[in-house]
C-alpha positions in Angstrom: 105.3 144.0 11.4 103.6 140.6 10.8 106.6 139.2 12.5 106.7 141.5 15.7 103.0 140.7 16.6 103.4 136.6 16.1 106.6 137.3 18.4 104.1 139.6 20.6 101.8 136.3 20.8 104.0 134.0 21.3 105.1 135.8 24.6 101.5 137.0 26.0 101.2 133.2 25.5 104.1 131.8 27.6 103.4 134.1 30.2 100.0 133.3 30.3 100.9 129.4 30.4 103.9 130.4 33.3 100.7 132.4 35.4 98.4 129.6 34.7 100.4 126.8 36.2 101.6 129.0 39.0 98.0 130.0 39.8 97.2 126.0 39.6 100.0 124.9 41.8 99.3 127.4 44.4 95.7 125.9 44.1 96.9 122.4 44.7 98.4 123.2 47.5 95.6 125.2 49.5 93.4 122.5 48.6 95.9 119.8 50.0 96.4 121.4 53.4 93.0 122.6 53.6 91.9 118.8 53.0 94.2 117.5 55.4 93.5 119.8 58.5 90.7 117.5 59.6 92.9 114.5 60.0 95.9 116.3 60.9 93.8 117.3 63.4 92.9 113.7 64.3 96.3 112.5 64.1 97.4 115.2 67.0 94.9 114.2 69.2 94.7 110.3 68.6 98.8 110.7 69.4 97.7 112.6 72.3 95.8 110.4 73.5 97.7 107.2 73.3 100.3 109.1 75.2 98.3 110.1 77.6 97.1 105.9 78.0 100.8 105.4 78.1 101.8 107.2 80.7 98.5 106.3 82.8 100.0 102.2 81.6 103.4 103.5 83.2 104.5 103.5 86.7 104.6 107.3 87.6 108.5 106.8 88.3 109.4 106.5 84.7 108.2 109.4 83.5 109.1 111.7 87.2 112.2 112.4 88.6 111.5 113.9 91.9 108.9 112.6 94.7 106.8 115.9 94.6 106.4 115.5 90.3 105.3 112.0 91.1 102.7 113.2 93.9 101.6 115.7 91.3 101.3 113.5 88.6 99.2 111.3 90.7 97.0 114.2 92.0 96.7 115.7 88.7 95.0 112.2 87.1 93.1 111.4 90.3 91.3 114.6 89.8 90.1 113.5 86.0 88.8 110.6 87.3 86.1 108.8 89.9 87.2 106.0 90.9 83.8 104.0 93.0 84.7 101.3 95.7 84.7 98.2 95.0 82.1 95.4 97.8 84.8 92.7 98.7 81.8 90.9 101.0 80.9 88.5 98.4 78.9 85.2 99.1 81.8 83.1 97.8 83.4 82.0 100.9 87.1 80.9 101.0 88.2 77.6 102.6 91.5 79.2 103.6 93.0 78.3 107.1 93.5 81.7 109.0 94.0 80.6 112.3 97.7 81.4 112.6 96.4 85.1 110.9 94.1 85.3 113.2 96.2 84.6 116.3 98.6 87.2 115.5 96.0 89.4 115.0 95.3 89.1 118.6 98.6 88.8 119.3 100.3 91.9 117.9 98.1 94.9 117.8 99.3 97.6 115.2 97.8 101.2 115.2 97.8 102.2 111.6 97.3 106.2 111.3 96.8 107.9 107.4 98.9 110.7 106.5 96.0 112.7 104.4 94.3 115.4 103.4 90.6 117.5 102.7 91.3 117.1 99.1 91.6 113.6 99.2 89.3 112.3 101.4 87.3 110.6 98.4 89.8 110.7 96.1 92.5 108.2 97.8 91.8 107.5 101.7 88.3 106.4 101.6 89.8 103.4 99.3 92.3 103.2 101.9 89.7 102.5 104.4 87.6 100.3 102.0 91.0 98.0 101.9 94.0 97.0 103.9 92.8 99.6 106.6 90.6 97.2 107.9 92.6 94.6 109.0 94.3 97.3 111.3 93.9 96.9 115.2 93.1 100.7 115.0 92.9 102.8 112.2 93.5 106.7 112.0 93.0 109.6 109.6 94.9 112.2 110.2 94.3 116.0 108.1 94.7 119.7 108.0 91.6 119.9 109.8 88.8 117.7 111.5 86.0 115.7 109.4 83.3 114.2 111.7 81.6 112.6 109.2 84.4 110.6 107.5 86.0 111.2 110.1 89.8 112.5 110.2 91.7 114.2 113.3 92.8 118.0 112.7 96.2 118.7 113.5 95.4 122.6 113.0 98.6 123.0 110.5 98.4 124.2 106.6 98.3 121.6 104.3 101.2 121.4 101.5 104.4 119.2 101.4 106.6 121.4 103.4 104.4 121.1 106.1 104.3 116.9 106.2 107.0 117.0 108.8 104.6 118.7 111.2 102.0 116.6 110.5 103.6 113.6 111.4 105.3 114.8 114.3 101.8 116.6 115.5 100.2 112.8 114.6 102.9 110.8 116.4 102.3 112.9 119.6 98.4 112.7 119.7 98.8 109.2 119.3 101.1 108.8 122.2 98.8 110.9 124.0 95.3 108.9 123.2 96.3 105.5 121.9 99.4 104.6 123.6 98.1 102.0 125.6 96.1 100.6 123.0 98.5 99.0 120.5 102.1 97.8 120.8 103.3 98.8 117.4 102.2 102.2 114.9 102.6 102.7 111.7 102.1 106.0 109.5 101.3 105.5 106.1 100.6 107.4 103.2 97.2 107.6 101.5 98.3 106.0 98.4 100.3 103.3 100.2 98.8 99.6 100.5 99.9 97.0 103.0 99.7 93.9 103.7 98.9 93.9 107.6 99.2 89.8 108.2 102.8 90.0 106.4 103.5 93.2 109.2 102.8 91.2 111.7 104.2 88.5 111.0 107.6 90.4 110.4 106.9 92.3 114.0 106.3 88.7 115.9 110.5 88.0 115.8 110.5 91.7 117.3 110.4 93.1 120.5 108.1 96.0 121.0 110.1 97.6 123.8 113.3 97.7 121.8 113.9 101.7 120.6 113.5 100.0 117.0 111.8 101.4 114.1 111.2 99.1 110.4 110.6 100.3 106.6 111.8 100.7 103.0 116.0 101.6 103.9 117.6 104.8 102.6 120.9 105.1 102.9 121.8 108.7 102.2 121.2 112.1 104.9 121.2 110.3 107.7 124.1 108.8 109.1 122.9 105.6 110.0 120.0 105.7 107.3 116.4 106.1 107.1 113.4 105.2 105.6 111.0 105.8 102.7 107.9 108.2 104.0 105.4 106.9 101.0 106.4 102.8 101.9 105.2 103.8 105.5 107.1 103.1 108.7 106.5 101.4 112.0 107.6 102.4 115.5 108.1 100.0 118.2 106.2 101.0 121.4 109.5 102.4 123.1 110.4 104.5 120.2 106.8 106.3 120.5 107.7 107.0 124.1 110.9 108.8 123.2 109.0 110.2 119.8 106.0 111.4 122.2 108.4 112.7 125.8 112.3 113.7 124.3 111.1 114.4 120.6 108.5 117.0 121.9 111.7 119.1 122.2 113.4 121.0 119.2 117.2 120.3 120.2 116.3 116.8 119.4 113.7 116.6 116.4 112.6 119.2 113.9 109.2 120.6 114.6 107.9 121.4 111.0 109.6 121.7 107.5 112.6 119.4 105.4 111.4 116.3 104.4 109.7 114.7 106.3 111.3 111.1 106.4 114.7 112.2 106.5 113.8 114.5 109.3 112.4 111.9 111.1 115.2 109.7 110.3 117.8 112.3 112.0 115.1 112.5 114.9 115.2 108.4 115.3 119.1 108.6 115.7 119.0 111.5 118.3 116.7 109.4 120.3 118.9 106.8 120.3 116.6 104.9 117.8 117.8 102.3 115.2 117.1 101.4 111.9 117.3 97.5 111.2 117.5 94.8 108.3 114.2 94.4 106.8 114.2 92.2 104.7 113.4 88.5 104.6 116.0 85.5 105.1 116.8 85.8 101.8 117.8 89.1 101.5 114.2 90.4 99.5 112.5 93.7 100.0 109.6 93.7 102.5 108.6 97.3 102.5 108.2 99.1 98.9 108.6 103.0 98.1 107.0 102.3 94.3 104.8 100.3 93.0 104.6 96.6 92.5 104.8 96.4 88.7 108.1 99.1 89.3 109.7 97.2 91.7 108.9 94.0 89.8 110.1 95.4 86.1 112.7 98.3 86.7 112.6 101.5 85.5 113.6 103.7 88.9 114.1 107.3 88.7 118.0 108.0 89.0 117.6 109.5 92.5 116.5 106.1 93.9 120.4 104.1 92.5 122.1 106.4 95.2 119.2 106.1 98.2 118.7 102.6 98.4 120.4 100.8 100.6 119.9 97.2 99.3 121.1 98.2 95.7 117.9 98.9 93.9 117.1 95.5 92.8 114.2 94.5 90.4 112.4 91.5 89.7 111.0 88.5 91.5 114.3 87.3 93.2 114.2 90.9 95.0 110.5 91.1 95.9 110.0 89.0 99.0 106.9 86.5 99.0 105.7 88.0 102.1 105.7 91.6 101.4 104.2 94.1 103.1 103.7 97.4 101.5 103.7 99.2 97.9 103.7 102.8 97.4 101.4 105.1 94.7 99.0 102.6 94.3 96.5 104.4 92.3 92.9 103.8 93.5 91.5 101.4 91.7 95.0 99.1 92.1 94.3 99.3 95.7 91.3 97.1 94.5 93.5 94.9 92.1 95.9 94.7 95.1 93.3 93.6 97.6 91.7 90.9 94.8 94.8 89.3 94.1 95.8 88.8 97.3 92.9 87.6 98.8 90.5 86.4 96.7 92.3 84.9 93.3 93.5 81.7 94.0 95.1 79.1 91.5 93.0 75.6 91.9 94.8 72.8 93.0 97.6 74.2 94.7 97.9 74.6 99.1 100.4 76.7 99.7 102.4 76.6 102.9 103.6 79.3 105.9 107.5 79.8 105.2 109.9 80.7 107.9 111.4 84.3 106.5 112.5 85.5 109.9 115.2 84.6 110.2 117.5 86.7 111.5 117.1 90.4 113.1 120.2 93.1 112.0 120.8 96.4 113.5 122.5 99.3 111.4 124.8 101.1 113.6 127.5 104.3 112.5 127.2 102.4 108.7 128.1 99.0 110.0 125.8 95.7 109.8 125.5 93.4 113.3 123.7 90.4 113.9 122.2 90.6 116.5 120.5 87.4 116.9 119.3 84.4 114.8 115.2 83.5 115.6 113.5 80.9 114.8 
């Protein structure tokens, strides 16, 4: 009897032990996740975070595959932030020689007209006209609908991307119907697109304004002989805005509305009897840029762009031309960096001198290359 109780208590014991260091255990562990939610909860968002400072440190074509994902991406952080202008009308006065910029100026007159919209008056073309769109012989806003006040032109069609081929082809005709006589050259560009309007018309002064001719970034895909990038903006010769603004009026000829827009535009150039030409400088570099510049300088192209471009999708400083003239989604406040580096920063000590780029103007014709004449 004295036996079966000691056995009794020796079992009530374990089990007691067993429940004990179960009940502890289970302790332990509430307490250890309950004590880590609070930094796990930090961790999360710091992680977030510092992805979301990577992708903002990233050009938007390494983490985007198509153009609309990029143009949403863009859209999506421009409307986090407020980006305010910054006064370029310092009292530091540069002793830089602008004579010859100044002559071409007056030389070659270039309409510039903004592809844009309500939603981004503030947000992307009011730094556009801060900027580079100053140095434009005449610069237009074009939009859904009119603003007096900023202003822009209505074109009375629905805003959204399948309707930028309208827009440009309702913008192409009011400008040949208004401003024909008063440019020789026009150039559509995209809100987020920054150029370089002395390197433009220095390119345009080897060309002739009356040839059915039309310049930009080269695609070689679509179209048969090519076509170029909508976002690194294109520029019509005076001659192809007649046929744009008379023969492209009709739909046999050039789609109205819908398809994307640069390829549409392209197969509209080549029904006119309009051709696409070499671009680029003397030594074979990029002029006009569908990305931006730290993209085009460092790589990291969405796939699509290996099998459009038609200069082999270079990178780096040997494919960038020293006279370049545009870069596309250029984020607000770049469009300041842009417009700082290139004229204002300047490295003491050192002149630089005007080199002779153009040197020779090619036409591409049924997928063949001809010279067509060596300038000078």
């Amino acid at each position: 009897m004295e036996g079966r109780a000691l056995g009794c208590f020796h079992t009530s014991h374990l089990n007691f032990c067993f429940g004990l260091s179960v009940g502890l255990v289970i302790s332990f562990l509430i307490a250890s996740f309950s004590s880590l939610q609070t930094p796990l909860i930090l961790t999360r968002k710091y992680a977030a975070e510092k992805f979301e400072s990577y992708l903002s440190s990233r050009s938007l074509q390494e983490v985007a595959k198509t153009y609309d994902e990029m143009h949403e991406d863009m859209d999506r952080r421009l409307s986090r932030d407020d980006i305010r202008g910054v006064d370029f009308n310092d009292e530091h006065k540069h002793h830089d020689n602008d004579n010859v910029a100044r002559k071409l100026a007056d030389k070659i007159r270039v309409l510039c007209w903004i592809m844009t919209g309500p939603q981004n008056l503030e947000k992307k073309a009011i730094h556009v006209k801060k900027t580079w769109g100053k140095r434009c012989t005449k610069l237009i806003f074009f939009s859904s609908v009119t603003n007096h006040t900023f202003p822009t032109i209505g074109l009375n069609i629905s805003e959204g991307r399948e309707h930028l081929t309208g827009k440009t082809m309702r913008a192409f005709k009011y400008v040949f119907d208004h401003y024909f006589d008063e440019a020789d050259w026009f150039m559509k560009a995209d809100d987020d697109t920054y150029f370089i309007m002395e390197n433009l018309r220095y390119f345009l002064s080897s060309r002739d304004k009356m040839e059915p001719v039309y310049f930009g970034h080269h695609f070689k895909t679509i179209v048969r002989q090519g076509y170029y990038s909508g976002g690194a903006g294109y520029i019509l010769s005076k001659e192809t805005l007649r046929r744009l603004g008379t023969t492209g009026q009709d739909p046999k000829f050039c789609r109205q509305d819908g398809g994307a827009e640069d390829a549409e535009l392209g197969k509209c150039m080549q029904n006119l009897g309009v051709k696409t030409a070499n671009s680029t400088d003397a030594l074979g570099r990029s002029r006009f840029h569908c990305f931006d510049p730290e993209t085009h300088l460092m790589g990291g192209y969405p796939n699509w762009y290996y099998k459009y471009d038609a200069n082999g999708a270079k990178k780096g400083v040997e494919s960038i031309s020293d006279y370049s003239i545009s870069f596309h989604y250029i984020k607000p406040e770049s469009m300041y960096s842009l417009e700082f580096y290139v004229y204002h920063l300047r490295p003491y000590g050192i002149e630089t001198r005007n080199q002779d780029l153009n040197q020779r103007e090619t036409l591409y014709t049924n997928n063949a290359t001809i010279s067509v004449k060596t300038l000078k």
